[in-house]
C-alpha positions in Angstrom: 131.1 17.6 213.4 131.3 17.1 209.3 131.1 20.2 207.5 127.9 20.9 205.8 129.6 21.0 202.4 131.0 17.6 202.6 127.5 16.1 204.0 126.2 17.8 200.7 128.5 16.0 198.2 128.3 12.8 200.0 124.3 13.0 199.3 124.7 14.4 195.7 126.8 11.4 195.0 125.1 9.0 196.6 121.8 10.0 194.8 123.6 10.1 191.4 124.7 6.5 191.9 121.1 5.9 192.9 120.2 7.4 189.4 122.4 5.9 187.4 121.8 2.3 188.0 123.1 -0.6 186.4 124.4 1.1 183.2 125.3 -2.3 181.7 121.8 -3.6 182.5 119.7 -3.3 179.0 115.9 -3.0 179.3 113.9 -5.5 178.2 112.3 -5.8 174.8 109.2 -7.5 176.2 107.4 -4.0 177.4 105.5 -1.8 175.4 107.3 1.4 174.0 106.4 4.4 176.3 107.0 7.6 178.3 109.7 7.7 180.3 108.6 7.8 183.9 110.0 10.5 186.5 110.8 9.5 189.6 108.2 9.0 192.1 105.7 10.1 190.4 106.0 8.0 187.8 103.4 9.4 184.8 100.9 11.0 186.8 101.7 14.3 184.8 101.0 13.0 181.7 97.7 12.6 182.8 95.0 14.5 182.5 93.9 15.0 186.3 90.2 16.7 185.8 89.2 13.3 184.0 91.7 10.8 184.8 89.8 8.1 184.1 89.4 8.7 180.6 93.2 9.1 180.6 93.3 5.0 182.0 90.5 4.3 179.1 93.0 4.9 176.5 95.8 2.3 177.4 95.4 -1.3 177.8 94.5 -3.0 181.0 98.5 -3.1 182.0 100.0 -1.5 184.9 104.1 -1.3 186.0 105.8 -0.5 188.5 109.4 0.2 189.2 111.0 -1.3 192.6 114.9 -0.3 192.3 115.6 -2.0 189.5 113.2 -4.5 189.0 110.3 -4.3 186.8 106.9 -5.1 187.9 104.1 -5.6 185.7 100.0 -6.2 186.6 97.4 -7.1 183.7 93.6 -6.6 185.1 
């Protein structure tokens, strides 16, 4: 049986590696300055959830998405 402690620090590690990425990877210069998203849920508390979709109204008809570390983006 592995001790709780050492199941712990295997799964803090493993999600700081999952955090950290590619650290030599830049980001690409073809995207729109912008928040930084949290994880999972992305922006969604930037916006403003009684009226959401005057939140959308404001910003262009863009959307992204994060998939590891790939960058998705959808134009409407």
């Amino acid at each position: 049986m592995v001790p709780i402690s050492i199941l712990f620090l295997f799964i803090l590690i493993m999600m700081l590696l999952f955090k950290m990425g590619n650290p030599w990877k830049k980001t690409s210069k073809d995207f729109p300055p912008g928040p930084r998203p949290l994880p999972v849920v992305g922006n969604l508390h930037i916006m403003d959830l009684k009226k959401p979709y005057q939140t959308m109204l404001e910003y262009p008809n863009m959307e992204a998405a994060w998939v590891k570390e790939s960058h998705f983006k959808a134009l409407r």
